[in-house]
C-alpha positions in Angstrom: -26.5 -17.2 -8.1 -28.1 -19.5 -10.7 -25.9 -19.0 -14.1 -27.6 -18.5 -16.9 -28.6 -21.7 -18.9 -27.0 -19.9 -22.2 -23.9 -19.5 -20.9 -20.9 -21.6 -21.9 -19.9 -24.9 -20.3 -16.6 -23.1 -19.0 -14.5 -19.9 -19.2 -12.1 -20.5 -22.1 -8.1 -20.9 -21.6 -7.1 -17.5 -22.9 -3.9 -17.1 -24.1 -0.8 -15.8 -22.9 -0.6 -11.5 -24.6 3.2 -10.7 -23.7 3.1 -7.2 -22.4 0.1 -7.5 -20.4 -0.2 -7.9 -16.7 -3.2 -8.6 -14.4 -4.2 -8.4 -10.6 -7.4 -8.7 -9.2 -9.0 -8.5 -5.2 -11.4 -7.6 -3.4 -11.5 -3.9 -1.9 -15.7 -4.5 -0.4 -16.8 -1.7 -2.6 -20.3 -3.5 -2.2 -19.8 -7.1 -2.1 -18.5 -9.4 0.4 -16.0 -11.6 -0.1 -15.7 -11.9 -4.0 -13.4 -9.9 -6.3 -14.6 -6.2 -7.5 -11.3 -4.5 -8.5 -9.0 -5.4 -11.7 -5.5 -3.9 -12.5 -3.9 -4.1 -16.2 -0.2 -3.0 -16.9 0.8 -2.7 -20.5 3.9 -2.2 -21.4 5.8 0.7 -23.0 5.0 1.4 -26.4 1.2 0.1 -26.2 -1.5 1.7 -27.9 -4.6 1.9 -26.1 -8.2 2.9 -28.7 -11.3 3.3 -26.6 -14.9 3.6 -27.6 -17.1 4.9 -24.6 -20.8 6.0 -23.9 -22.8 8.9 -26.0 -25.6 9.0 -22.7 -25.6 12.7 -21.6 -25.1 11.4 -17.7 -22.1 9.4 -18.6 -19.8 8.2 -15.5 -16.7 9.9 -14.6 -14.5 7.6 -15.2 -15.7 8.0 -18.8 -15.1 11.6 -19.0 -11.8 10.5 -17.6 -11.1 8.2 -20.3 -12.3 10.2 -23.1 -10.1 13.1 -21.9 -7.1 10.8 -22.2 -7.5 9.0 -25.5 -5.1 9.5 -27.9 -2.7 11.5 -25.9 0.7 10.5 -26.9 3.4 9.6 -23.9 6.3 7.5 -23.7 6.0 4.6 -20.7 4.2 2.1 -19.6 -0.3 2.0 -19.3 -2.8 0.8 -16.5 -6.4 0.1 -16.5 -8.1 -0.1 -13.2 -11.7 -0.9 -12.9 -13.8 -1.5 -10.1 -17.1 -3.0 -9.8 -20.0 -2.7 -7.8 -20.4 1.3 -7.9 -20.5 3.1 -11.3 -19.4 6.4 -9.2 -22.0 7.6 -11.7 -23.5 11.3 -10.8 -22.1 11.9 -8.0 -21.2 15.4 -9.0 -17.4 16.9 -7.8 -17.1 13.6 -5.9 -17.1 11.6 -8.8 -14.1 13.7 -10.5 -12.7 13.8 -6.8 -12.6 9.8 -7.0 -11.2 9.1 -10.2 -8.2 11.4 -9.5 -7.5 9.6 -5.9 -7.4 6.6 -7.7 -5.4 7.2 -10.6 -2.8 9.0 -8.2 -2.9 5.6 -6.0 -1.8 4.2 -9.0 0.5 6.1 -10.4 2.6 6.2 -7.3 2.3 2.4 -6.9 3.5 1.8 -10.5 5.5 4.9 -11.3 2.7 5.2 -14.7 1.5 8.7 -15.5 -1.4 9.3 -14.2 -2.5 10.7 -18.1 -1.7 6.9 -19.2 -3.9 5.5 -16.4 -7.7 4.5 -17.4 -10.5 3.8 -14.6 -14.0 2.5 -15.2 -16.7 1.9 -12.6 -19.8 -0.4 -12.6 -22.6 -0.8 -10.5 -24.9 1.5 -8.7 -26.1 4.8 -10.2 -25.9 7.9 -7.8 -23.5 6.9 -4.4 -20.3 8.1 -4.0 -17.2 5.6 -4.6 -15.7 4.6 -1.4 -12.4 4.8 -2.9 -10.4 4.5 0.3 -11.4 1.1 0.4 -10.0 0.9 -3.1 -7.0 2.8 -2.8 -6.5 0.3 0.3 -5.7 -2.7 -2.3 -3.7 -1.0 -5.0 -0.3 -2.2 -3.3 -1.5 -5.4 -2.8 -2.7 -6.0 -6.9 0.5 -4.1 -8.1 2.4 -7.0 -6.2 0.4 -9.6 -7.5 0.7 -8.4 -11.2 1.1 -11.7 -13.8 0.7 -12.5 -17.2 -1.8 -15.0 -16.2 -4.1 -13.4 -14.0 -7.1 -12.4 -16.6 -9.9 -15.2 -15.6 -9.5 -14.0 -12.4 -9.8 -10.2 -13.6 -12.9 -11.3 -15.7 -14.5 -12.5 -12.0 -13.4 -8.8 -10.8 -15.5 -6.8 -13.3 -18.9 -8.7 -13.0 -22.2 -7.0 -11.1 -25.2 -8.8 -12.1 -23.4 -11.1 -14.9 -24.1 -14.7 -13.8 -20.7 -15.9 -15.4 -17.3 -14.0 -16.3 -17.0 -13.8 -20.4 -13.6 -14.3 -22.3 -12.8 -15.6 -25.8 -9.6 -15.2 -28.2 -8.0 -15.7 -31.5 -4.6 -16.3 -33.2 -4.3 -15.2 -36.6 -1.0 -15.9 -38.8 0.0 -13.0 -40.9 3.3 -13.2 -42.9 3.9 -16.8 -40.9 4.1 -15.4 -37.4 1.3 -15.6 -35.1 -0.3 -12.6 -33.6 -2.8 -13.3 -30.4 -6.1 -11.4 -29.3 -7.7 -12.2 -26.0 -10.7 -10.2 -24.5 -13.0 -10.2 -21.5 -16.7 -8.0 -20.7 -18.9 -8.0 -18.4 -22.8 -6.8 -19.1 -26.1 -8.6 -18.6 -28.3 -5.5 -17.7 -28.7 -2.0 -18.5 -27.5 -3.4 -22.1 -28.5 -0.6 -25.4 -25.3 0.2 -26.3 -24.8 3.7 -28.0 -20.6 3.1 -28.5 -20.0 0.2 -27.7 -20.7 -1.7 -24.3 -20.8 -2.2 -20.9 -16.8 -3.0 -19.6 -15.0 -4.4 -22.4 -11.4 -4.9 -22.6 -9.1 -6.6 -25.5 -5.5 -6.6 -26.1 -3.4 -7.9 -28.4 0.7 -8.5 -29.4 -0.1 -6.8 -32.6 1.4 -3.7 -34.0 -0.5 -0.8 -34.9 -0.8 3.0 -34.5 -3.2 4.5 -31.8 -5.4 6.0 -34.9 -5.7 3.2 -36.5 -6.4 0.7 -33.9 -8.9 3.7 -33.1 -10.6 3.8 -36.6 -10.9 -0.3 -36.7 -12.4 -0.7 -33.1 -15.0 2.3 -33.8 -15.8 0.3 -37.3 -16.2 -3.0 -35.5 -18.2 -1.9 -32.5 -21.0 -0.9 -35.1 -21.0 -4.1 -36.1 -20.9 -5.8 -32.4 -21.9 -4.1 -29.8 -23.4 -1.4 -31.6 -26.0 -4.4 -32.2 -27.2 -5.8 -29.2 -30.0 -5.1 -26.6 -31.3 -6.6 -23.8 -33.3 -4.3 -22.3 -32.9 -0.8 -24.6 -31.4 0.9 -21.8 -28.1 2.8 -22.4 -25.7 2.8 -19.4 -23.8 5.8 -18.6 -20.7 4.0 -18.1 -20.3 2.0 -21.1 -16.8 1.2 -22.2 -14.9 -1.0 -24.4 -10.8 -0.3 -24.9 -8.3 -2.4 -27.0 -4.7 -2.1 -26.1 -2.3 -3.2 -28.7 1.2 -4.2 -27.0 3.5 -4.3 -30.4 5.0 -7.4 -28.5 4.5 -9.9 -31.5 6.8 -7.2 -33.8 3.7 -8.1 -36.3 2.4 -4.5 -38.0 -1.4 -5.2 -38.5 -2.4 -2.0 -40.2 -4.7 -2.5 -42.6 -4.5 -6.5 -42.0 -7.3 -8.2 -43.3 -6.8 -11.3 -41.3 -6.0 -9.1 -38.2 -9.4 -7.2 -38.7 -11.4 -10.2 -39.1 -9.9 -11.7 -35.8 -10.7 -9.1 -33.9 -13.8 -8.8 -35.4 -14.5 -12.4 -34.1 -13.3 -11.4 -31.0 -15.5 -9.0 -30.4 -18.9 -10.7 -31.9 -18.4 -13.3 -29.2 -18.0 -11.2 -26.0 -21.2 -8.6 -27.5 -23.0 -12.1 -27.8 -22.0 -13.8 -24.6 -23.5 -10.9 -22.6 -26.4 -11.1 -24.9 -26.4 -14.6 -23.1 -26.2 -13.2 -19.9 -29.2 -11.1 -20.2 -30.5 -10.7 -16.9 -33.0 -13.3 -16.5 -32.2 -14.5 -20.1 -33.7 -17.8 -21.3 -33.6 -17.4 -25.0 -31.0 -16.1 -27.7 -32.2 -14.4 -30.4 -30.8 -12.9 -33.7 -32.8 -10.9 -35.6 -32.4 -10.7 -39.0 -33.4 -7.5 -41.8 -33.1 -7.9 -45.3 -34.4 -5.7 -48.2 -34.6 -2.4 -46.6 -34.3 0.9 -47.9 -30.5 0.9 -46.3 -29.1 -0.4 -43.9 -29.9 1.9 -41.3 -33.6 1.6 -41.7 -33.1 -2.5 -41.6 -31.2 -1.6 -38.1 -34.6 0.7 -37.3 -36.3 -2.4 -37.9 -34.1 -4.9 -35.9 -33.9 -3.1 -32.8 -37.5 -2.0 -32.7 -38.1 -5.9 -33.0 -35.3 -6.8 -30.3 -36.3 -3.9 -27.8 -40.3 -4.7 -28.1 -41.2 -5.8 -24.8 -44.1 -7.6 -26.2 -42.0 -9.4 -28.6 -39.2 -10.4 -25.7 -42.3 -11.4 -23.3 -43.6 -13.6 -26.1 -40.8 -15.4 -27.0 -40.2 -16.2 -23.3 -43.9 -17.7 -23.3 -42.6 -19.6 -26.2 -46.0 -18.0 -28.4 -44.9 -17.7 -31.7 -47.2 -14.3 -31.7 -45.7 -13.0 -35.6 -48.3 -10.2 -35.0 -45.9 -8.3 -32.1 -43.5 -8.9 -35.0 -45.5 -6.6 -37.6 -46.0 -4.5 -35.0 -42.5 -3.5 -34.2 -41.8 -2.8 -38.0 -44.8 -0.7 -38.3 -43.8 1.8 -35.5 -39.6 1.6 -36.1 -39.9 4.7 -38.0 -38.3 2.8 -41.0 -39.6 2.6 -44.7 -41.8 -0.5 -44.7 -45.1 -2.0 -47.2 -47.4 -4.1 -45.7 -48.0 -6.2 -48.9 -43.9 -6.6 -49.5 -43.5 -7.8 -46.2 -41.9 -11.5 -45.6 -41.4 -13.2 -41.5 -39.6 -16.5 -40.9 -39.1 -18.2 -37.7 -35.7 -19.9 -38.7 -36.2 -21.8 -41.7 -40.2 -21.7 -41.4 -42.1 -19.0 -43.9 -44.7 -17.2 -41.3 -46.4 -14.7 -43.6 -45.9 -12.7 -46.7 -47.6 -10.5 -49.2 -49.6 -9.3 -46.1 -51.2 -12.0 -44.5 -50.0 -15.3 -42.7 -48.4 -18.0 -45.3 -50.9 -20.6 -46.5 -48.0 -22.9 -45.8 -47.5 -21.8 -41.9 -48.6 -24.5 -39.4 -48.9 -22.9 -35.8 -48.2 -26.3 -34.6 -44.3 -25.7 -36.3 -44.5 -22.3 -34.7 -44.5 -23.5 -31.6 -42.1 -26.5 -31.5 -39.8 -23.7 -32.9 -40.2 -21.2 -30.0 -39.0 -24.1 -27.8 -35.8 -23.7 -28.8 -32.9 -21.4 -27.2 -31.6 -20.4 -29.9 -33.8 -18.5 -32.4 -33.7 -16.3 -35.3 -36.2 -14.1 -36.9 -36.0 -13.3 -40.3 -38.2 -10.2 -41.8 -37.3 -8.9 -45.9 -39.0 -5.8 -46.1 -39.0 -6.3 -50.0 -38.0 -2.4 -50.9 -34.2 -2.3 -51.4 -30.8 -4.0 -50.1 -30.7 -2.8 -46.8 -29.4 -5.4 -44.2 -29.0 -5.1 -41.0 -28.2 -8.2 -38.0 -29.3 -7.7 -34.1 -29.1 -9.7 -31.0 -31.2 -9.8 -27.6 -32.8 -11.8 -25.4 -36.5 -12.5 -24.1 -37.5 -11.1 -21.5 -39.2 -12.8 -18.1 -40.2 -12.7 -14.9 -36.3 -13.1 -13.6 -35.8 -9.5 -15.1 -37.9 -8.3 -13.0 -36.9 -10.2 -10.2 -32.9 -9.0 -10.3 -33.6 -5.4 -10.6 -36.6 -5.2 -8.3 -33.8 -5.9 -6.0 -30.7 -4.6 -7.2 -30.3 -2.1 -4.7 -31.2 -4.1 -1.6 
């Protein structure tokens, strides 16, 4: 597998979260001889917040999950994921599945199975060998360590060409509170919640609503805001777990929020990153519209034109597919108030290209891989920041095959 070439030199060293355990193996869900399954064990008194998939054919491990959040029990929490199948429609089965697996657990780890969370990802439409999974639950219960979430990055990937990770440390009231996080994503990337497989967890203190309200906010502001390829997956899923280890109370923390805020931007962006076929990051910028939903309109119809991506991956500054994509976002917009920049280079304005714009500069400028385009709308205050990729013949390539 060729990583992609916006990926980061290494996997970061991700600090120590006391109260969290990790084991990952390989159970041959649908790859050979790498990892696909992932076991977390928080401790007792964690609080776990969850934001999962609106799509109308989510998984059922998502149902599963959004049937559990918030409930209230004493004890200890697991999350088990698997990749390579997103036992996604596959009816009674599906629900048949989850329940095997969550009772594998539970007797394993003596956890109820109402504190147990799955997730699946991979392949729409085929039932979940969960034998095979069930086989290895033993084995990753004995192998649980604080030190074990690189490897449990590895276990969640499908497509992703590289496993994504990042943390903070934030001081509040002079002790240090720690947040470390992991995703995978590279495909099937429009999130309508939040993303993909996304897991954080922290030593920080904080009730289960209001972890719940900040990770909601936040994912509007992350994940909410990326594309690769506007399609939604129907097992998207993103869960913080808050251990209460670092005695630290967070709630309404200002340092705490902006952290995990950090956090979060960087795993939305590092799948961004690992677009499939990905060449080019690009951050699209909205400024002066009528609000800030109509300068998100704008941004994603920009980030999710296909003509845009395949332009930028030609490296032809083509500000016309630009125009273009505001004109049919749906979003309040006046030809004549209009103003594009590539980066720091004024493209057109007042309705026409800039006398100033050299195509020459245009060019040199698409040759970069990291990009932004700026568009002001000139109608209000309205802001609004999104993130994709172009988009190439590897695209194509990777899910022309993905079942095969």
């Amino acid at each position: 597998m060729t990583i992609s070439p916006l990926a980061p030199d290494h996997f970061p060293d991700l600090p120590v979260i006391e109260g969290v355990k990790f084991a990952s193996g390989a159970a041959g869900v649908k790859y050979k001889d790498r990892k696909d399954v992932m076991l977390v064990e928080l401790t007792a008194g964690t609080t776990v917040a969850g934001v999962f998939t609106r799509s109308a054919t989510r998984s059922a491990p998502v149902l599963d999950c959004q049937s559990k959040m918030g409930i209230t029990l004493d004890g200890r929490t697991a999350i088990f994921v698997n990749s390579g199948n997103s036992n996604a429609f596959t009816g009674a089965a599906g629900k048949q599945s989850v329940a095997a697996i969550c009772n594998a657990v539970a007797k394993a780890t003596n956890i109820q199975t109402d504190r147990i969370f799955t997730a699946s990802t991979g392949v729409i439409g085929e039932r979940l060998p969960h034998d095979r999974i069930i086989a290895k639950v033993d084995d990753l219960v004995a192998d649980l360590s604080p030190n074990g979430i690189a490897h449990a990055a590895q276990a969640i990937m499908t497509t992703d060409t590289f496993a994504k990770g990042t943390s903070a440390e934030v001081v509040i009231n002079g002790e240090t509170v720690r947040i470390a996080g992991i995703a995978k994503g590279s495909g099937m990337i429009a999130p309508d919640m939040a993303t993909m497989l996304v897991y954080v967890f922290t030593d920080a203190q904080i009730s289960q609503a209001d972890l719940q309200t900040l990770l909601a906010t936040l994912t509007n502001k992350t994940f909410n805001c990326i594309t690769v390829d506007s399609d939604t997956s129907t097992s998207d899923s993103l869960m913080c777990a808050a251990t209460g280890a670092s005695g630290v109370d967070v709630t309404h923390s200002a340092g705490f929020t902006q952290a995990l805020h950090r956090v979060m931007l960087n795993l939305a962006h590092q799948v961004v990153r690992d677009g499939e076929g990905a060449t080019k990051f690009i951050e699209v910028r909205v400024s002066g519209a009528a609000s800030d939903a109509d300068a998100r309109k704008v941004g994603l119809s920009i980030a999710n034109s296909p003509l845009v991506k395949t332009a930028i991956a030609g490296e032809d500054p083509n500000w016309g597919r630009i125009v273009m994509a505001i004109g049919k976002s749906g979003a309040q917009a006046d030809r004549d108030r209009l103003t594009i920049r590539f980066g720091d280079i004024l493209v057109a304005e007042k309705g026409w290209v800039s006398q100033d714009y050299s195509e020459d500069a245009g060019i040199a400028y698409m040759k970069q891989q990291d990009l932004v385009i700026a568009v002001d709308l000139g109608i209000a205050g309205g802001l609004g920041t999104v993130w994709t990729c172009d988009l190439n013949h590897g695209y194509i390539t990777i899910n022309a095959d993905y079942r095969s």
